[in-house]
Backbone of each chain as ProteinMPNN parsed JSONL, in Angstrom:
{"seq_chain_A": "XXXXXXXXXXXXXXXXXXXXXXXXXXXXXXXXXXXXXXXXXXXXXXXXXXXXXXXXXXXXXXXXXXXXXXXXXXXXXXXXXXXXXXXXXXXXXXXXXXXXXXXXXXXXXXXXXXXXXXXXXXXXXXXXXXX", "coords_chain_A": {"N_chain_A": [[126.278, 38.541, 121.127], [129.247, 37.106, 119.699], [128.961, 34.493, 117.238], [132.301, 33.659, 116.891], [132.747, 33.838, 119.033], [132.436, 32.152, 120.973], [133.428, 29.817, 121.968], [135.473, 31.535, 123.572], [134.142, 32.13, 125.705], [133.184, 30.423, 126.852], [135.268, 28.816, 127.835], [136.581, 30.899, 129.727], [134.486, 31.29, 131.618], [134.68, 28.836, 132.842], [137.131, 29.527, 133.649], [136.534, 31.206, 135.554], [134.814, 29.504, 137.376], [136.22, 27.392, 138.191], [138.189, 29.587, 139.555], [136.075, 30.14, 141.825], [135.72, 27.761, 142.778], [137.929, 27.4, 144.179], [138.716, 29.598, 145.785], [136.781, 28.92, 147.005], [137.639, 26.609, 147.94], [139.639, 27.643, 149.738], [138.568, 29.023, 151.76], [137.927, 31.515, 151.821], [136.84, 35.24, 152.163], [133.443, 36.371, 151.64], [133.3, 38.719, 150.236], [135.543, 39.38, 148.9], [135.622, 37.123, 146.973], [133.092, 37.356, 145.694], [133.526, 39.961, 144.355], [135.963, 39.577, 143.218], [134.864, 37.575, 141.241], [132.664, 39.424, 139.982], [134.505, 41.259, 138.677], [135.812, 39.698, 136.888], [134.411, 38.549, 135.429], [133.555, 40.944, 133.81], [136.176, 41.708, 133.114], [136.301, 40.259, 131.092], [133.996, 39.679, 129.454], [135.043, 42.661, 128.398], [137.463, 42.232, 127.173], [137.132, 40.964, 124.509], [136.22, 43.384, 123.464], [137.872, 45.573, 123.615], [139.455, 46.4, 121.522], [141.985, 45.957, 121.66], [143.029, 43.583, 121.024], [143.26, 41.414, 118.14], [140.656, 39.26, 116.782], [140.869, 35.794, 116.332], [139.605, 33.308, 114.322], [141.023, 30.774, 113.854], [141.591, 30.005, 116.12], [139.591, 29.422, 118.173], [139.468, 28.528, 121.073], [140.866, 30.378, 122.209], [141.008, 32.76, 121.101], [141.793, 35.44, 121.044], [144.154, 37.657, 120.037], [147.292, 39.269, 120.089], [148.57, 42.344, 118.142], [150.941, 43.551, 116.042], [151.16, 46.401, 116.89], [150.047, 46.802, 119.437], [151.657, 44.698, 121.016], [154.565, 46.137, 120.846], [153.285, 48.449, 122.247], [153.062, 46.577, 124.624], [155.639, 45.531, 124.944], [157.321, 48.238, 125.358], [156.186, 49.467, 127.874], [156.461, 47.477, 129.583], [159.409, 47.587, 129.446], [159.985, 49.993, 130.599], [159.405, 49.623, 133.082], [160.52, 47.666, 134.112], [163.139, 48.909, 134.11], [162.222, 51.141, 135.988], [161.952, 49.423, 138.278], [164.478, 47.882, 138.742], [165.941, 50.566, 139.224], [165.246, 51.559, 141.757], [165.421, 48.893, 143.238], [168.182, 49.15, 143.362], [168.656, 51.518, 144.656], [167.032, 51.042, 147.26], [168.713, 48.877, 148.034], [171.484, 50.519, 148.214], [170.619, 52.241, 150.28], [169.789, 50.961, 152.242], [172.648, 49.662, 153.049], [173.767, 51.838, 153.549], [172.948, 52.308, 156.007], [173.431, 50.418, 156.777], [172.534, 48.101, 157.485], [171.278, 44.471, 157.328], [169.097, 43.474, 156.381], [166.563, 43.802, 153.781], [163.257, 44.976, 154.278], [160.358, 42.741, 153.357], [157.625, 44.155, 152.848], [158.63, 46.62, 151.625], [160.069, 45.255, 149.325], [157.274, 44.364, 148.109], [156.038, 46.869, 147.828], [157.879, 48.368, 146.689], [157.627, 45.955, 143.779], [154.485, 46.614, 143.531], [154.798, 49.188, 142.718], [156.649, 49.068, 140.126], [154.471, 47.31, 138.696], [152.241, 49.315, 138.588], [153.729, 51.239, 137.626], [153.872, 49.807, 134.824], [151.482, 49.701, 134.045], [150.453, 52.326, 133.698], [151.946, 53.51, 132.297], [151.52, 52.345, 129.949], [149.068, 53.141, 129.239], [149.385, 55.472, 128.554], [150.822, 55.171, 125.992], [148.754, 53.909, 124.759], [147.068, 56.229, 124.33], [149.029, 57.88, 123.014], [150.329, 56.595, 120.696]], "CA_chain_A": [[127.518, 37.778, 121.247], [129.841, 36.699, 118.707], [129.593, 33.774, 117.391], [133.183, 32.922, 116.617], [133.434, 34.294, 120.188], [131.645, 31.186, 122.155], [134.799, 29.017, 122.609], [136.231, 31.874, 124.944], [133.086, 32.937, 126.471], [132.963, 28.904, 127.515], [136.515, 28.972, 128.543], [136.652, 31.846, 130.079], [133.458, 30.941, 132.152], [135.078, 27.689, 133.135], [138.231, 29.264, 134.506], [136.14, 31.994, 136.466], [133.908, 28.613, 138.066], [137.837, 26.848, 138.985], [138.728, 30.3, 140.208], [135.883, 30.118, 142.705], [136.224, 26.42, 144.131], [139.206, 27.521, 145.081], [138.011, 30.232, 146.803], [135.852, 28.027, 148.544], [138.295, 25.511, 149.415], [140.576, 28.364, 150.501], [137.274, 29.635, 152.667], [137.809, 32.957, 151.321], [136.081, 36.201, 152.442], [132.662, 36.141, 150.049], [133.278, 39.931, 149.81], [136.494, 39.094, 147.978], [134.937, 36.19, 146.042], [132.086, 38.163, 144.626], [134.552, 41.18, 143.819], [137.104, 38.241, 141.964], [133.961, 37.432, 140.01], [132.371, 40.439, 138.732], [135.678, 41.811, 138.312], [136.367, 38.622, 135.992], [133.32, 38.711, 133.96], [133.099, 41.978, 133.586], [137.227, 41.849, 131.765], [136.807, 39.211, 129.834], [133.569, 40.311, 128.456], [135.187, 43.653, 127.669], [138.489, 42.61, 126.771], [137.159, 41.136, 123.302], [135.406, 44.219, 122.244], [138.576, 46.814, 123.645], [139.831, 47.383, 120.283], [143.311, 45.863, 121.756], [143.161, 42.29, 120.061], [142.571, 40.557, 116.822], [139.889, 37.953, 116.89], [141.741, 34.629, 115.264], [138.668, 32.33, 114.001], [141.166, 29.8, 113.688], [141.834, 29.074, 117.338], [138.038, 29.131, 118.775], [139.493, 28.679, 122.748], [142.072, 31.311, 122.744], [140.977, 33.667, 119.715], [142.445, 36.851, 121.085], [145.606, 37.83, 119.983], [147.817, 41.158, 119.701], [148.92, 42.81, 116.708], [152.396, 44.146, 116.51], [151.245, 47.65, 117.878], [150.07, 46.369, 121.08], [153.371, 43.995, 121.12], [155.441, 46.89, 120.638], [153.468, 49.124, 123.485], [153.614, 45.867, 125.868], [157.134, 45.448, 125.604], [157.603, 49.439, 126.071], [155.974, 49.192, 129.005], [157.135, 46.183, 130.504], [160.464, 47.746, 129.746], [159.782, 51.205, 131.736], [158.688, 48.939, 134.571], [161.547, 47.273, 134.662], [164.017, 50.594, 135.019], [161.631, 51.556, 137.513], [162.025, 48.725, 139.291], [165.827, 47.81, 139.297], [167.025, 51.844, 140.103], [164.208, 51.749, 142.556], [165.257, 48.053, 144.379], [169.102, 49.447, 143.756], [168.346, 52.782, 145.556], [166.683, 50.74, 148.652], [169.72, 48.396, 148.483], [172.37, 50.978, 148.197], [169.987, 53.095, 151.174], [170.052, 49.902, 153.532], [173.968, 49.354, 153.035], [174.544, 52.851, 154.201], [172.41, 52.472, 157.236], [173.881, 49.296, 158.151], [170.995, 47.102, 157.705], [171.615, 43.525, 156.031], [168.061, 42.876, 155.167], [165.988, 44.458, 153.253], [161.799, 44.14, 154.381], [159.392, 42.573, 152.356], [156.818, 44.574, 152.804], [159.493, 47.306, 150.769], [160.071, 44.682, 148.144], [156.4, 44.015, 147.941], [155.784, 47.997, 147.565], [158.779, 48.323, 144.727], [156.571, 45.205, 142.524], [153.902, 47.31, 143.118], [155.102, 50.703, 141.91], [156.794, 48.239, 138.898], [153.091, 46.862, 138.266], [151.499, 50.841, 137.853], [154.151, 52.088, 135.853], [153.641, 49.159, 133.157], [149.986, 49.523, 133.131], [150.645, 53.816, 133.403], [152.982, 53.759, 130.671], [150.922, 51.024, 128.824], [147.698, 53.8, 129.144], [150.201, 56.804, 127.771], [151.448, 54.836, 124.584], [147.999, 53.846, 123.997], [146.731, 57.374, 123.729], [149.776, 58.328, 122.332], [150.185, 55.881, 119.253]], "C_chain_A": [[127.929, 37.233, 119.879], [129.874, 35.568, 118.137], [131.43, 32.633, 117.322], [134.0, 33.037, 117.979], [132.887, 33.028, 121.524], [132.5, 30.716, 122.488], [135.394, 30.139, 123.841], [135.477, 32.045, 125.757], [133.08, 31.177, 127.708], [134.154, 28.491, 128.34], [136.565, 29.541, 129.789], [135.199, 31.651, 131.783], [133.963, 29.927, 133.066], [135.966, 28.071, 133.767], [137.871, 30.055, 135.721], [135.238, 30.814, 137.475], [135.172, 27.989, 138.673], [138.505, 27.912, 140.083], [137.979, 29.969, 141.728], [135.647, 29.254, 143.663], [136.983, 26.557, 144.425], [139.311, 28.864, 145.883], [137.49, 29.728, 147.64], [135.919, 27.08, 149.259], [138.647, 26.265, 150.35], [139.385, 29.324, 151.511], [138.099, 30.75, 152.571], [136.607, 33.742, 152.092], [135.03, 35.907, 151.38], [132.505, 37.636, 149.599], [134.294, 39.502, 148.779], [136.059, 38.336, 146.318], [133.813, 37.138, 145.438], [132.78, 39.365, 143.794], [135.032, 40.444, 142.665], [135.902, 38.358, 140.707], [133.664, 38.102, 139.442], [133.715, 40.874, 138.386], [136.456, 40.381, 136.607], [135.533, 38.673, 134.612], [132.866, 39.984, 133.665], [134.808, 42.436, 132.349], [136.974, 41.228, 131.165], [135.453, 39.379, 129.036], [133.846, 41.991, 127.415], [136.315, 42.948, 126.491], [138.319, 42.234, 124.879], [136.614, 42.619, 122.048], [136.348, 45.872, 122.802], [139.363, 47.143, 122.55], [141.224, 46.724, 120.619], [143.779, 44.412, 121.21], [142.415, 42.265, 118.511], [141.75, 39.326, 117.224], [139.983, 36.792, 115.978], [140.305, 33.566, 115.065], [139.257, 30.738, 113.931], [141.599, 29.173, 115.117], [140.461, 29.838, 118.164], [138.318, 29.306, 120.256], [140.442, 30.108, 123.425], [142.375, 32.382, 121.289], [141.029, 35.228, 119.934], [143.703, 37.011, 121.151], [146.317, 39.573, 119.782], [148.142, 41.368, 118.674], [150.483, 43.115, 117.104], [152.02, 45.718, 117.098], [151.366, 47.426, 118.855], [151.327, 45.652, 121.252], [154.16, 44.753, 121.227], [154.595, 47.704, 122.095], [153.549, 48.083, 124.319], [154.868, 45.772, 126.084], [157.749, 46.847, 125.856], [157.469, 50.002, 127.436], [156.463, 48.274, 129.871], [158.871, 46.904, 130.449], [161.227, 49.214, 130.823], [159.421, 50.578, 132.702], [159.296, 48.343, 135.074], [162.521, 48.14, 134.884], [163.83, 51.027, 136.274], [162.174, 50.903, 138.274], [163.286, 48.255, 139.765], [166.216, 49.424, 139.361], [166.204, 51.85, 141.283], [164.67, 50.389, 143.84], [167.126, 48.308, 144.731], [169.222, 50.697, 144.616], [168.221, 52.298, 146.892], [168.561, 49.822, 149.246], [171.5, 49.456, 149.155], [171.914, 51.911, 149.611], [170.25, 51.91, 152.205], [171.748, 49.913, 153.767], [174.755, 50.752, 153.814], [174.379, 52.933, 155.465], [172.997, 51.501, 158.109], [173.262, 48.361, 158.484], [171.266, 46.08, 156.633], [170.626, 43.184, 155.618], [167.373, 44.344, 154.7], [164.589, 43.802, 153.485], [160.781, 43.639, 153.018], [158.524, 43.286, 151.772], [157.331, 45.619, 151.446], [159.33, 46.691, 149.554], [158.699, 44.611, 147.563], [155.88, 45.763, 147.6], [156.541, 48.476, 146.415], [157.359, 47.797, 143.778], [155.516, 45.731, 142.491], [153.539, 48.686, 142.392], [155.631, 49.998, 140.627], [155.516, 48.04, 137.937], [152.226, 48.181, 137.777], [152.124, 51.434, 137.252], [154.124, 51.031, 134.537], [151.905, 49.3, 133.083], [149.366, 51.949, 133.023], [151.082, 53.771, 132.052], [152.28, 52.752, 129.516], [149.476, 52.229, 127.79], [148.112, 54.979, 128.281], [150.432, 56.288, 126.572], [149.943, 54.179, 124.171], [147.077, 54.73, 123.127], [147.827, 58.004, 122.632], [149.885, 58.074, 120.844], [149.104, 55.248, 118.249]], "O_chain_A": [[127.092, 36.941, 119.026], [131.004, 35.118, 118.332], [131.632, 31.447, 117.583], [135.152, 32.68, 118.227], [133.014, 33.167, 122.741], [132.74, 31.055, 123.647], [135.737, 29.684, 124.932], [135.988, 32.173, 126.87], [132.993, 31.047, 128.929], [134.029, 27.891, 129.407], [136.591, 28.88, 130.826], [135.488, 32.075, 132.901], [133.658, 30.143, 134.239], [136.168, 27.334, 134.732], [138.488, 29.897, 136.775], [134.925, 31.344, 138.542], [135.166, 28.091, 139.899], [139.117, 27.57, 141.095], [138.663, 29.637, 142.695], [135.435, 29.467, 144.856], [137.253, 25.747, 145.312], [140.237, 28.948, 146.689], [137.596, 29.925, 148.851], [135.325, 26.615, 150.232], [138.342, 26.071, 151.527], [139.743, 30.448, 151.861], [139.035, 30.848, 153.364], [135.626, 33.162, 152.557], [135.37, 35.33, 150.348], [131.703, 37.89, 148.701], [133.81, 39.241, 147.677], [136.126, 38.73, 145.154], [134.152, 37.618, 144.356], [132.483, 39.582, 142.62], [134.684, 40.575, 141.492], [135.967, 38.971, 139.642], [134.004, 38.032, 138.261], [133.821, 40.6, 137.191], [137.318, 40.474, 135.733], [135.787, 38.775, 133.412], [131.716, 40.101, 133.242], [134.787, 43.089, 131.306], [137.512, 41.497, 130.091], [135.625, 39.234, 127.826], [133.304, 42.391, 126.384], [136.16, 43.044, 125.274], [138.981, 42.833, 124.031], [136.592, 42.83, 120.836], [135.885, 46.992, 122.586], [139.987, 48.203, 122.6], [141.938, 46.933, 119.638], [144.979, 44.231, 121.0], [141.457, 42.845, 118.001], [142.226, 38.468, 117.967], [139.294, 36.741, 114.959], [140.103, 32.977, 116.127], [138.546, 29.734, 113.934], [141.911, 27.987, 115.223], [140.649, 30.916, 118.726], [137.6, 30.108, 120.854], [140.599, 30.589, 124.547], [143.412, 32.667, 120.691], [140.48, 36.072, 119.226], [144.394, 36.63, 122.095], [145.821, 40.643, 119.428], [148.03, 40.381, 117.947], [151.038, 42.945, 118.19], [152.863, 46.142, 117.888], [152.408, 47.623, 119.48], [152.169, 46.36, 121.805], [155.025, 44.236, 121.934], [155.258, 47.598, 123.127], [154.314, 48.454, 125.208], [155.337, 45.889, 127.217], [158.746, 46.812, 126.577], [158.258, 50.736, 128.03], [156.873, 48.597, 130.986], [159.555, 46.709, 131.454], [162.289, 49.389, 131.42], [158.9, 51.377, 133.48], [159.157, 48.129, 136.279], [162.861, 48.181, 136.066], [164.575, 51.243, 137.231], [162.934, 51.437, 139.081], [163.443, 48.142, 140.981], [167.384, 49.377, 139.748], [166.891, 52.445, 142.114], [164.441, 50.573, 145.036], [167.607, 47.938, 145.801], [170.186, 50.664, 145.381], [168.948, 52.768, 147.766], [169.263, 50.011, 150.238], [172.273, 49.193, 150.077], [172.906, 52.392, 150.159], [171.104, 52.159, 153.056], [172.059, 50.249, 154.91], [175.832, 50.788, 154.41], [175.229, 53.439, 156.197], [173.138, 51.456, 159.331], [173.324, 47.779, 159.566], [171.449, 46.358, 155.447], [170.659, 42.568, 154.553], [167.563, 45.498, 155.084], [164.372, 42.629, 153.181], [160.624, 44.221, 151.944], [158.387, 43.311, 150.549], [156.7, 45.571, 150.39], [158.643, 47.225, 148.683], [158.74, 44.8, 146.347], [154.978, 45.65, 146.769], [156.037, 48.903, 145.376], [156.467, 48.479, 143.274], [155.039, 45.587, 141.365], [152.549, 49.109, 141.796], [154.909, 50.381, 139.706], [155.442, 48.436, 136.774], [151.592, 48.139, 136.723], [151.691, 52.181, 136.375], [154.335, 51.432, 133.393], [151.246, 48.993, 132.089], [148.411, 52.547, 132.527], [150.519, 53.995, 130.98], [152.675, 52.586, 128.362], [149.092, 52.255, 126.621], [147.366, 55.442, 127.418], [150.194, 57.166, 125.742], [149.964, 53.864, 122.982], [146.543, 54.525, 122.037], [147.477, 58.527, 121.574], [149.661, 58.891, 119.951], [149.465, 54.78, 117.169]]}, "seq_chain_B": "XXXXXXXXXXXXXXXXXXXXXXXXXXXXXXXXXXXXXXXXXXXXXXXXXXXXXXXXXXXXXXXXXXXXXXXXXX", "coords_chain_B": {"N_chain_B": [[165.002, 64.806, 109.574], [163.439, 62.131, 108.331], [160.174, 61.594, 107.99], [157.116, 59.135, 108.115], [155.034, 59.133, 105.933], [151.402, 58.191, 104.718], [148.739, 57.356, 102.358], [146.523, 55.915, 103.246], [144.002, 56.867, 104.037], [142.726, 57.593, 101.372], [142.524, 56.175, 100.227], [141.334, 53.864, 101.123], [138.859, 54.616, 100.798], [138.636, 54.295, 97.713], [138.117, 51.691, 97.592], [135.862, 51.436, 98.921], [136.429, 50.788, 101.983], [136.181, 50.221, 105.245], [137.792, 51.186, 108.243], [137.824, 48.793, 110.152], [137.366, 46.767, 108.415], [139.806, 46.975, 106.518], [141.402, 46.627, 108.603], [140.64, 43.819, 109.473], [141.421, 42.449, 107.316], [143.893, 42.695, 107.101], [144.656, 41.869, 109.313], [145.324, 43.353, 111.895], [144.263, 45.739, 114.678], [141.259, 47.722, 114.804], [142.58, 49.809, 115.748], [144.857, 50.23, 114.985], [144.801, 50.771, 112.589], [143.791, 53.126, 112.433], [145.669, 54.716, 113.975], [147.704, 54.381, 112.047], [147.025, 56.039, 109.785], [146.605, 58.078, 111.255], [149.173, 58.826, 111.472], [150.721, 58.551, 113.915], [152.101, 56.108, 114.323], [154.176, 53.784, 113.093], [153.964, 51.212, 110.567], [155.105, 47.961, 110.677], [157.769, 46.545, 107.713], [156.203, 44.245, 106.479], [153.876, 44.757, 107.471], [153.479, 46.975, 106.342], [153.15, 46.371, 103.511], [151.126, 43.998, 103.535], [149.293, 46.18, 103.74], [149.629, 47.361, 101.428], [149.174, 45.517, 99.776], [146.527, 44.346, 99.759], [144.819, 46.924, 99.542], [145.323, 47.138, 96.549], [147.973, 48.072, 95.396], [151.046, 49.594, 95.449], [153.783, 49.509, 97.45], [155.045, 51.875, 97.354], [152.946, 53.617, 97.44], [151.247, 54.052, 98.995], [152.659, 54.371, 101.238], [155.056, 57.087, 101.675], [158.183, 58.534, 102.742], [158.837, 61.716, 104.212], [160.253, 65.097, 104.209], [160.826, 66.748, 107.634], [158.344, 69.072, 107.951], [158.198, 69.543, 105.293], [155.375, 69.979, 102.95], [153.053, 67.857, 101.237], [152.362, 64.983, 98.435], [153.997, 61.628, 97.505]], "CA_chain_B": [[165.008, 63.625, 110.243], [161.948, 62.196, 107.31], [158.625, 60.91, 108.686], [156.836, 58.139, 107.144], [153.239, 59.891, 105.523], [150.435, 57.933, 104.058], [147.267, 58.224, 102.168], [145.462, 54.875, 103.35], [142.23, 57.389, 104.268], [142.331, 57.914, 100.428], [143.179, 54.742, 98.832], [140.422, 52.63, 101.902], [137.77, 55.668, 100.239], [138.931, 54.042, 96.825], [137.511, 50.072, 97.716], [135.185, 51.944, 99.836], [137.069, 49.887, 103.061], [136.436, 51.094, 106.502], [138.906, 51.075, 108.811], [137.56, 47.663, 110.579], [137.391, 45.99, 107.064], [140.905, 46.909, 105.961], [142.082, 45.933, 109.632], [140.445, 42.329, 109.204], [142.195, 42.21, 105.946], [145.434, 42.43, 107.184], [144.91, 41.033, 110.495], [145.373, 43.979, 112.805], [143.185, 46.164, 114.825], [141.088, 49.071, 113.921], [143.195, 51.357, 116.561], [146.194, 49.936, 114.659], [145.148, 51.185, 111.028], [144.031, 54.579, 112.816], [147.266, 54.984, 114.665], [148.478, 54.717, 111.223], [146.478, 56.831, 109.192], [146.791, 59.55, 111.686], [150.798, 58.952, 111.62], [151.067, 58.074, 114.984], [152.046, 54.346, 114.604], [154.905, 53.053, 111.82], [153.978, 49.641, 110.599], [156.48, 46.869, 110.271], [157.667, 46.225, 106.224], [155.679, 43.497, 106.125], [152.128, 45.293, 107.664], [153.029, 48.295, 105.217], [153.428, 45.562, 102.411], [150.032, 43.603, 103.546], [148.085, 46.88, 103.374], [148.999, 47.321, 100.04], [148.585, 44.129, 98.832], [144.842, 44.527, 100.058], [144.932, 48.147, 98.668], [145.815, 46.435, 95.206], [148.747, 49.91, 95.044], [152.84, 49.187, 95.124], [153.743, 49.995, 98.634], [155.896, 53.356, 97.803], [151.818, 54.715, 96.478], [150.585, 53.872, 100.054], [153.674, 55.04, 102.188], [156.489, 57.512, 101.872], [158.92, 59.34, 103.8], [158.864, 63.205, 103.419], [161.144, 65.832, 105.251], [160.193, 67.237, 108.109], [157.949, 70.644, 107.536], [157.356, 69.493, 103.818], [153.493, 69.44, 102.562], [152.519, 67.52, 99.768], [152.899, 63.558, 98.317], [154.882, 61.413, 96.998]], "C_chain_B": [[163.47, 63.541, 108.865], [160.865, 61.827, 108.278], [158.056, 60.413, 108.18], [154.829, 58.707, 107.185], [152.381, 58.841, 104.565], [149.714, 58.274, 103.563], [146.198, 56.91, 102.137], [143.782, 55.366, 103.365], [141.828, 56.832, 102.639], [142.166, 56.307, 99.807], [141.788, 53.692, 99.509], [139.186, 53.154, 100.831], [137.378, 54.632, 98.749], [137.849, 52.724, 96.445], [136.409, 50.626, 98.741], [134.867, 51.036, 101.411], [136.91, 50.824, 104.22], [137.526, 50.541, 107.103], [139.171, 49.405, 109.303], [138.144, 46.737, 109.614], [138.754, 45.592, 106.514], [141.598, 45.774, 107.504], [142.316, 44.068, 109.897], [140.794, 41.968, 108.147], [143.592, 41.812, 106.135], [145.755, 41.784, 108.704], [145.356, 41.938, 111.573], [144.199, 44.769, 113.73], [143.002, 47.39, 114.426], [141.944, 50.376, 114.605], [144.64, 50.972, 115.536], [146.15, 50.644, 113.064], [144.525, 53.007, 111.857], [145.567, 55.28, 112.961], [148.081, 55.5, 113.202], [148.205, 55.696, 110.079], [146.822, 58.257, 109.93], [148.397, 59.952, 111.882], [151.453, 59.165, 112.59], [151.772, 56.51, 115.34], [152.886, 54.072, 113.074], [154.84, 51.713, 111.64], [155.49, 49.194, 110.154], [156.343, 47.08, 108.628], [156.468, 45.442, 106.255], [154.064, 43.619, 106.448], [151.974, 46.266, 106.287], [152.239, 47.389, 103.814], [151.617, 44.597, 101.937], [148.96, 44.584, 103.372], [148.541, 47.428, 101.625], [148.788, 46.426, 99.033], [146.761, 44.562, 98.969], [144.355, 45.44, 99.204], [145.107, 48.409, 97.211], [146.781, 47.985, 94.829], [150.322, 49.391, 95.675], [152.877, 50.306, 96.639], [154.159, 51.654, 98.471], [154.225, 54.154, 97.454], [151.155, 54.884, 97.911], [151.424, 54.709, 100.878], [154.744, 56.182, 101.329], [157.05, 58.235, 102.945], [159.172, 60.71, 103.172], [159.583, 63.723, 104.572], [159.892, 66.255, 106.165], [159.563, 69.247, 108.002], [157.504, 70.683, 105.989], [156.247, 69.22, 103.645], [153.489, 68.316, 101.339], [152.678, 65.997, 99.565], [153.76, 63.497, 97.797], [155.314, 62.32, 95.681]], "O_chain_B": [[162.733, 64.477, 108.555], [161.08, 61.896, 109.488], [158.016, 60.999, 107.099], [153.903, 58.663, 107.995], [152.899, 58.73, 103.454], [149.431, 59.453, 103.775], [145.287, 56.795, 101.317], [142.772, 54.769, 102.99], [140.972, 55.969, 102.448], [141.561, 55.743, 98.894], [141.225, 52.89, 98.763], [138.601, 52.335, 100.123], [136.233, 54.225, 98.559], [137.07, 52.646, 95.495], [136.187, 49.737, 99.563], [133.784, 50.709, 101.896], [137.369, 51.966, 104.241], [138.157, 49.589, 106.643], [140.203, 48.782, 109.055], [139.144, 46.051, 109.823], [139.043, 44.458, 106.133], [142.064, 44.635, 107.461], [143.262, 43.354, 110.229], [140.391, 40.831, 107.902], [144.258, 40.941, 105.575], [146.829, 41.337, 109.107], [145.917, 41.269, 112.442], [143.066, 44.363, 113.473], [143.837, 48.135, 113.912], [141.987, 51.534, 114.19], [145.491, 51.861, 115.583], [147.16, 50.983, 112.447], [145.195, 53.992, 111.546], [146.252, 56.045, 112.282], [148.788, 56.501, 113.082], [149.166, 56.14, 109.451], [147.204, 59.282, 109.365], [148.814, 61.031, 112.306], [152.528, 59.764, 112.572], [151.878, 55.983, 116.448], [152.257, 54.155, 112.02], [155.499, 50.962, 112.359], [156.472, 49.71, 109.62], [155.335, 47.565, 108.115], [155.485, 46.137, 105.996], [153.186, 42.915, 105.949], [151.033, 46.393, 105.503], [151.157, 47.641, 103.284], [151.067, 44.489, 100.841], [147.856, 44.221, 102.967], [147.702, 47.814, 100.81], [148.382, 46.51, 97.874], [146.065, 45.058, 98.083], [143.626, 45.135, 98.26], [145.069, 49.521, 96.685], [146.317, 48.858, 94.095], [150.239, 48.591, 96.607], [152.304, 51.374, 96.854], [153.739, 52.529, 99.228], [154.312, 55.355, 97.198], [150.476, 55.902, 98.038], [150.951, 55.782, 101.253], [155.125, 55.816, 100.217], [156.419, 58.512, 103.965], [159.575, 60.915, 102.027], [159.644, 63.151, 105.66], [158.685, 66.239, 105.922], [160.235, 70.279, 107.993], [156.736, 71.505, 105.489], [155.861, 68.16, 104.137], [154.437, 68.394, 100.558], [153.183, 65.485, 100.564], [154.479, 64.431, 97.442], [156.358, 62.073, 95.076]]}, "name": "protein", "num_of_chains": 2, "seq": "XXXXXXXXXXXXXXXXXXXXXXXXXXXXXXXXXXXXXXXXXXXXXXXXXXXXXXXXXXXXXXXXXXXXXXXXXXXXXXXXXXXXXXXXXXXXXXXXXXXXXXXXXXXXXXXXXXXXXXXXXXXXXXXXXXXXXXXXXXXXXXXXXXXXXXXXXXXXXXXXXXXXXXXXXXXXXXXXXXXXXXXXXXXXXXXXXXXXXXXXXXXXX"}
């Protein structure tokens, strides 16, 4: 371990122990809750050593930052994800209006933000091989 | 249309800088001075500018722009 990396490791530790009292107010499944966790400490020990931050020595709690590459593929992505997602919630709208239907279901909307959510981390995975 | 060509491999070789080294020099990461070495990735002025400050070499010795289909350097 790093040391200029202890401040997040302590952080980071601290927000995964908040995550799970609140799991355990919210009497959570403990399949879920154990998932949440390794799944927590298993990113945040990668995410300092994925090659996709700078490690800032001068802020100790929050010493991962992006560069302008990554800045430039997040907002490429985030901006293919948003296309997706407004021709994609104008398509359903303009598809309900023909049918005659004034709502539109959630479940729909909630299936859009998820096709939104895999093309920014698709298109995030393409411009990282790419560039 | 030009394309912006480097020779950071040569010039890191020079201070005998790995990729890491130069990267923590200028404050980016090491996929970020690849990216650019392999001329996949155009830095901002002011990254080009910081790697050749580091590079102690006048930015046009680090970067130029060459046609497309032309070999050779600046």
């Amino acid at each position: 371990m790093r040391r200029e990396l202890y401040g997040y490791y302590i952080t980071r530790g601290l927000l995964i122990l908040a995550w799970l009292g609140l799991m355990i107010l919210l009497k959570a499944r403990w399949e879920i809750v154990l998932f949440g966790v390794l799944f927590m400490i298993v990113l945040y020990l990668w995410l300092p050593h994925s090659g996709r931050y700078v490690i800032r020595t001068d802020k100790p709690l929050s010493p991962l930052a992006s560069d302008e590459r990554e800045r430039m593929i997040s907002l490429q992505a985030a901006a293919y994800a948003f296309a997706i997602l407004i021709i994609l919630l104008a398509a359903v709208v303009i598809w309900s209006g023909l049918r005659g239907q004034g709502m539109i279901s959630l479940e729909l909307v909630s299936t859009i933000m998820a096709i939104g959510l895999i093309t920014q981390f698709t298109v995030s995975l393409w411009l990282h091989r790419k560039t | 249309m030009a394309r912006l060509c480097n020779r950071l491999r040569e010039l890191r070789a020079r201070y005998d800088l790995t990729q890491e080294q130069l990267a923590q020099a200028v404050g980016v990461t090491r996929q970020t001075i690849l990216a650019i070495e392999k001329g996949n990735y155009s830095p901002s002025v002011s990254l080009a500018l910081r790697i050749a400050q580091v590079l102690r070499v006048p930015v046009e010795e680090a970067f130029w722009l060459e046609d497309e289909g032309e070999q050779g350097g600046a």
